[in-house]
Structure formats: structure tokens, C-alpha cells
C-alpha positions as CSV (number, residue, x, y, z in Angstrom):
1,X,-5.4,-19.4,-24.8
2,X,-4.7,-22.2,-22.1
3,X,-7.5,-22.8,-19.5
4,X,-5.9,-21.9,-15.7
5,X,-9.1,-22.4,-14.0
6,X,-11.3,-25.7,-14.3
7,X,-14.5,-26.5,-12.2
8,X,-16.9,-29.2,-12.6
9,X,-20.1,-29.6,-10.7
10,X,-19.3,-27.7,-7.4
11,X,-21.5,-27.8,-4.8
12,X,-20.8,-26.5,-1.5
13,X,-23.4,-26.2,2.1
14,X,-22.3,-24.4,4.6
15,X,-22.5,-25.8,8.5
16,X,-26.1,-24.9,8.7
17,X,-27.7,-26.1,6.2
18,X,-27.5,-22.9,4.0
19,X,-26.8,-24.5,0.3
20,X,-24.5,-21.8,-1.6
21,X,-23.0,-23.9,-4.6
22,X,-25.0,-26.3,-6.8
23,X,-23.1,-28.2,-9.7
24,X,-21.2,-24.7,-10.4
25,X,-18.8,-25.9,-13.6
26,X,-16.7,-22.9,-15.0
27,X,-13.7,-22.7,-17.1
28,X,-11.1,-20.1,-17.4
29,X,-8.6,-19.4,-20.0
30,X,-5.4,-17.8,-19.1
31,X,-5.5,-13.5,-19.2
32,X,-9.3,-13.6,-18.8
33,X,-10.9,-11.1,-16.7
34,X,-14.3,-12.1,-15.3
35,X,-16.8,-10.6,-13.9
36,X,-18.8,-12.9,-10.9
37,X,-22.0,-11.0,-10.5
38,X,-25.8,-11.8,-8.8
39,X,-27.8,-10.8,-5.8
40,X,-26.9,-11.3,-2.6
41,X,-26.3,-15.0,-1.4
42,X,-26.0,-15.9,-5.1
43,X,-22.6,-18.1,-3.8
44,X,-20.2,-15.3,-5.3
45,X,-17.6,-15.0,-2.6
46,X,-17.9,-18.5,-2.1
47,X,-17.0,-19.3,-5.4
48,X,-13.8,-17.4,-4.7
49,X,-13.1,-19.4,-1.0
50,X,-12.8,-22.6,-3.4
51,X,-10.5,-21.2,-5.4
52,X,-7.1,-21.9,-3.1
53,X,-8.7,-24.4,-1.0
54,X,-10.1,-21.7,1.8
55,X,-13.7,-23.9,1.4
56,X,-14.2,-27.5,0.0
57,X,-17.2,-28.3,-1.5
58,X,-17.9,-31.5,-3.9
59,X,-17.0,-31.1,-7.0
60,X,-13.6,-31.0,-9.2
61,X,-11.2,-27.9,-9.2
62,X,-8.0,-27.2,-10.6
63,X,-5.9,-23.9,-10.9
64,X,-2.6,-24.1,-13.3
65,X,-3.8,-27.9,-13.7
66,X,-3.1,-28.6,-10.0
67,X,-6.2,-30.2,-7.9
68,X,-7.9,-28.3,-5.2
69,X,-7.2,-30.8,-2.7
70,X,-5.6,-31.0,0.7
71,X,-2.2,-32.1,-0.1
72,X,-1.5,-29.7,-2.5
73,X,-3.0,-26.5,-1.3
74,X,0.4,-25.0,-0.5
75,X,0.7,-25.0,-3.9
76,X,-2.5,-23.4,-5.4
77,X,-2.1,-20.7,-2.9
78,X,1.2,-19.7,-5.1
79,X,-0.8,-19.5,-7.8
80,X,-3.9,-17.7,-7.3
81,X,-3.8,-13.7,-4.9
82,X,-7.0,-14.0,-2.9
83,X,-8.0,-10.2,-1.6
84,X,-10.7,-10.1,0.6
85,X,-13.3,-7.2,1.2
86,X,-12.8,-6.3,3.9
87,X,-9.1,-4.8,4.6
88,X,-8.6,-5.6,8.2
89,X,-9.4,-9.3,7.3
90,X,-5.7,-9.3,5.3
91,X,-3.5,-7.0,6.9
92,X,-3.0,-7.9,10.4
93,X,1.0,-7.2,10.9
94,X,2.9,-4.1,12.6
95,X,3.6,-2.2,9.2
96,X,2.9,-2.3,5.6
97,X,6.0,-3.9,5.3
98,X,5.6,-6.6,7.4
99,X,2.4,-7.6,6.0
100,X,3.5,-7.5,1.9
101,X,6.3,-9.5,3.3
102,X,4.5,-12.4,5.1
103,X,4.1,-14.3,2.0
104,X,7.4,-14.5,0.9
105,X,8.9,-14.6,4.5
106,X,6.7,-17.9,4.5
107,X,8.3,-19.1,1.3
108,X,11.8,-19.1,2.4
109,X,13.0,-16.9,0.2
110,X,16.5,-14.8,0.8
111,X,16.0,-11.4,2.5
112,X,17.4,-9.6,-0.6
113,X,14.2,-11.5,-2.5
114,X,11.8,-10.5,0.1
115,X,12.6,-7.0,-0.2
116,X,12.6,-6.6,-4.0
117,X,9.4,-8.3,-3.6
118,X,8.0,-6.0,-1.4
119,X,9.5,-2.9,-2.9
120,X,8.5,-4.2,-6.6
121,X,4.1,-5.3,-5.5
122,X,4.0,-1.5,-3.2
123,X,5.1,0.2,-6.6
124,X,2.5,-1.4,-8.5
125,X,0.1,0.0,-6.5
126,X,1.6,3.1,-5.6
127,X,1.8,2.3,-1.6
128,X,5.8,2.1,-1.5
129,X,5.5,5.6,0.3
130,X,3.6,4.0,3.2
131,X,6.1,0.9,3.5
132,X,7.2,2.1,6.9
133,X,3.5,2.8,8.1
134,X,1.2,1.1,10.3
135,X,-1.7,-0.4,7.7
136,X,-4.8,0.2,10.1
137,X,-3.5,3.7,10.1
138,X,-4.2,4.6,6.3
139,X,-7.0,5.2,4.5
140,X,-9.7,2.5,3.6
141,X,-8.7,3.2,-0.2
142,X,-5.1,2.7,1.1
143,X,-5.7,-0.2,2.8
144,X,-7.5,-1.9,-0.1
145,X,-4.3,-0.9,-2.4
146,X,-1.8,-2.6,0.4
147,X,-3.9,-5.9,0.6
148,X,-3.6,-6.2,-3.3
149,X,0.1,-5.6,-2.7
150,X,-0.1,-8.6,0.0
151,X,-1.1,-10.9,-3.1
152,X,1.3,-9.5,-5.8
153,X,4.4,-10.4,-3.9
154,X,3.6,-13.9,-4.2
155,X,3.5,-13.9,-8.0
156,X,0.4,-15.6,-7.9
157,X,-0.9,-16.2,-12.2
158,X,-4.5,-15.6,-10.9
159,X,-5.9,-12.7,-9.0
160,X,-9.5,-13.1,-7.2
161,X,-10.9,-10.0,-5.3
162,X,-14.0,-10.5,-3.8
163,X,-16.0,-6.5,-3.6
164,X,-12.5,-4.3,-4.6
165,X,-14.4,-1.0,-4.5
166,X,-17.0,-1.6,-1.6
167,X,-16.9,1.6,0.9
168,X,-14.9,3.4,-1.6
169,X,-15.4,7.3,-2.0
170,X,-15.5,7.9,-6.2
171,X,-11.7,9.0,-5.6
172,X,-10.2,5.9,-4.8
173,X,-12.5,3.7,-6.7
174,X,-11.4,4.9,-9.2
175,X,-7.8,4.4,-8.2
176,X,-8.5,0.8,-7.9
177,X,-10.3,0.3,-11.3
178,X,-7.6,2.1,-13.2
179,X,-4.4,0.0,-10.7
180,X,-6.3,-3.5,-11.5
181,X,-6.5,-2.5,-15.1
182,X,-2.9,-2.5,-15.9
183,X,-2.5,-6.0,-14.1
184,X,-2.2,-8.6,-16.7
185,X,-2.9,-11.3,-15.0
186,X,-6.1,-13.8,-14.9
187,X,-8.3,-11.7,-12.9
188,X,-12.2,-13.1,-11.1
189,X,-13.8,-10.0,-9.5
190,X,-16.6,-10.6,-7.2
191,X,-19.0,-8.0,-7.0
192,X,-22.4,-5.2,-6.8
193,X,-20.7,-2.6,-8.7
194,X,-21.7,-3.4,-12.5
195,X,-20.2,-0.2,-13.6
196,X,-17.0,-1.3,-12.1
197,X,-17.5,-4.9,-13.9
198,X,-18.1,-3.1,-17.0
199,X,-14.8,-1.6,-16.8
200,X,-12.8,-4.4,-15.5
201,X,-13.8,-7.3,-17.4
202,X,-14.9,-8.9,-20.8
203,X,-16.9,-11.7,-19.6
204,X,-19.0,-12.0,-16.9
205,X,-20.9,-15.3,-14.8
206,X,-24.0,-14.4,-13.3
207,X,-25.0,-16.3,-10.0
208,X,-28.0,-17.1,-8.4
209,X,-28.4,-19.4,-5.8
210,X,-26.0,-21.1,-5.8
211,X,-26.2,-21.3,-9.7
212,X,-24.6,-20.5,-13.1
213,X,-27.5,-18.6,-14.5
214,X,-25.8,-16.9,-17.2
215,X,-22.5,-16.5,-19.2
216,X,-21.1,-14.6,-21.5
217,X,-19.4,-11.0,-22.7
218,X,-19.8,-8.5,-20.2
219,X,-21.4,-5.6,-22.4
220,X,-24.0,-8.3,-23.2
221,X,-25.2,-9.6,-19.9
222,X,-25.2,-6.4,-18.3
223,X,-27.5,-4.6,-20.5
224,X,-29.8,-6.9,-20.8
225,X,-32.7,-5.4,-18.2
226,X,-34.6,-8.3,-18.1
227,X,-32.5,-11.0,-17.1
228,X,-30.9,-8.9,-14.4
229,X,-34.5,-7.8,-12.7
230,X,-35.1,-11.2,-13.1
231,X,-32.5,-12.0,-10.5
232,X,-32.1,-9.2,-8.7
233,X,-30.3,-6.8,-10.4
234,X,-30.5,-3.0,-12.1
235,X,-28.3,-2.1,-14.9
236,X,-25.3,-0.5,-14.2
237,X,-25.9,2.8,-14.0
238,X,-23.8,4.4,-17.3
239,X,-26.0,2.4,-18.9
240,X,-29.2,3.6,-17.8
241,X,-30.9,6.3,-19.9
């Protein structure tokens, strides 16, 4: 498999002096699904904000073999779907509609596009019967399904969700486990719920501040008591006897 994702010796410190990155290097090849896991502050959503450009730290990225830099940061964010934790942080438009469309309304695309687009990312997640709807009047679960729709219509080749299946009752986290299981693409998922790590990904990078601490296959790491009391963590809880 070809790599998509390079990064060499990030480091990132935010405004006040809070140092959240340190020589981070991570590579990842094309259809992996990772798992970015650690204690809180470990640097994990951060790690994600570098990804299409949101934060700049020193260091070298590149997505699809294009740089992380200023002048071409219209085109990473084509390539990689960014979905944020909290829903209200992504959908911020009159309808469902209007917000799955802002991406490619932003591309230029041909109104006939637009709307396949739109039609096409709300099937994938089961949402096409809210496309009319106002967004902040769904569900949280809903919501979290729409702002995954926001990122499909863009065709993006790498999906990065930072939390997916924080504030989720067990109903609709397990909708979203079992909708980004069928996705195919490169997939980074930031988060606290090991169990849902377990089921989303093969490999998983463990983060502590501001550090790679561990890599490797997902079943490994996250049975492995010690090194995750060591920083913070329990195992996941269908693997505790």
C-alpha cells in the first residue's frame, strides 16, 4: 500500500505556552484505519488540526504527497473530511441541505453535481430523509451522521473524526461504528472510547504529551494493562474480565 499521510518531527505550542506536539513523525498507508488514543492533553485532536492545515506547527506534513503549507491548503482540504466533535462546530447553515452542500457550492461545481453530491453522502449515512430539515433540530446522533455527510460530499481520500461517539446514547453509537465501518477510505479516529477503537481500527498510535508513545496493532496495544495505566488509560471494557 502507498503511504497518504507523512509526518516528520511535528511539534506544535499553542499561544500560551501549552506545548501539545513534540517531534510527532507518523506514517500512513492508503485504507488504514487508525486509532489516535491517550489521556487527556496527550495532543490527539491536535494532531488532527494539522492534518488540512487548521494548525501549523514545525515539522513536515504531506497528505496525497502534497505539503501542509499555506499555498496549497485549498488543496489538502479536498483530500482529507475533518469531522469535529462537537456538531454545532460544523453544521452552521439553514438546512441539512445547505450545509452537505457548502463544500461543493465552494468548489464550483454545476448545480446537477452539487445535488448528486448531496443526495449520494446523506444516503451513506442514512440522513437523505432529513435533507429538508433544519440540522440543530435533529438528534445529537443525527447531527453527528449529517457532519460526516458534510465531509463525504467533498470526496476527500482521508477521513479524520476527532471523538465520533462522544454524548452518544448506546443506540446511535452504534449507528456510527457500524456507518464508518463500511467507509473505505483512510480513516484517523481520535478518541476515549477504546471499545469503539477496537472496532474501528487495526492499528492504533498512542499519545502522551505531546508524544508518540506507542504504535502498533490495535488488539495489541489495547490489551496491554500496563502500558495503558501507565499513561492514563483502562482497557477497554469487552476486554476486561
Amino acid at each position: 500500500m502507498s503511504e497518504i499521510i507523512f509526518i516528520e518531527n511535528l511539534s506544535y505550542t499553542y499561544p500560551d505556552g501549552t506545548e501539545a506536539l513534540r517531534e510527532v513523525s507518523l506514517a500512513v498507508a492508503e485504507g488504514e484505519r487508525i486509532g489516535l488514543v491517550g489521556p487527556n492533553g496527550a495532543g490527539k485532536s491536535t494532531l488532527l488540526l494539522h492534518l488540512n492545515g487548521l494548525l501549523q506547527g514545525e515539522g513536515r506534513i504531506e497528505v496525497c504527497g502534497i505539503s501542509v503549507t499555506d499555498g496549497r491548503l485549498d488543496e489538502v482540504r479536498l483530500k482529507v473530511g475533518l469531522v469535529f466533535q462537537d456538531p454545532d462546530d460544523q453544521l452552521f447553515m439553514p438546512t441539512v441541505f445547505d450545509d452537505v452542500a457548502f463544500g461543493p457550492l465552494n468548489m464550483d461545481l454545476a448545480r446537477p453535481e452539487v445535488e448528486r453530491r448531496v443526495e449520494q453522502a446523506l444516503s451513506e449515512v442514512d440522513m437523505l430523509y432529513a435533507v429538508e430539515r433544519c440540522s440543530h433540530h435533529l438528534s445529537f446522533g443525527e447531527r453527528k451522521r449529517v457532519c460526516v455527510a458534510t465531509v463525504l460530499s467533498m470526496s476527500p481520500q482521508v477521513l479524520a473524526l476527532d471523538e465520533p461517539t462522544t454524548n452518544l446514547d448506546p443506540r446511535h453509537r452504534r449507528q456510527i461504528i457500524e456507518l464508518l465501518r463500511q467507509f473505505e477510505l483512510t480513516t484517523l479516529v481520535a478518541s476515549h472510547d477504546l471499545d469503539a477503537v477496537l472496532d474501528l481500527c487495526d492499528r492504533v498510535v498512542l499519545l502522551d504529551a505531546g508524544e508518540v508513545v506507542a504504535d502498533g496493532p490495535a488488539d495489541g496495544i489495547l490489551t496491554d494493562r500496563a502500558l495503558l495505566e501507565a499513561h492514563s488509560l483502562e482497557l477497554p471494557l469487552s476486554r476486561q474480565s
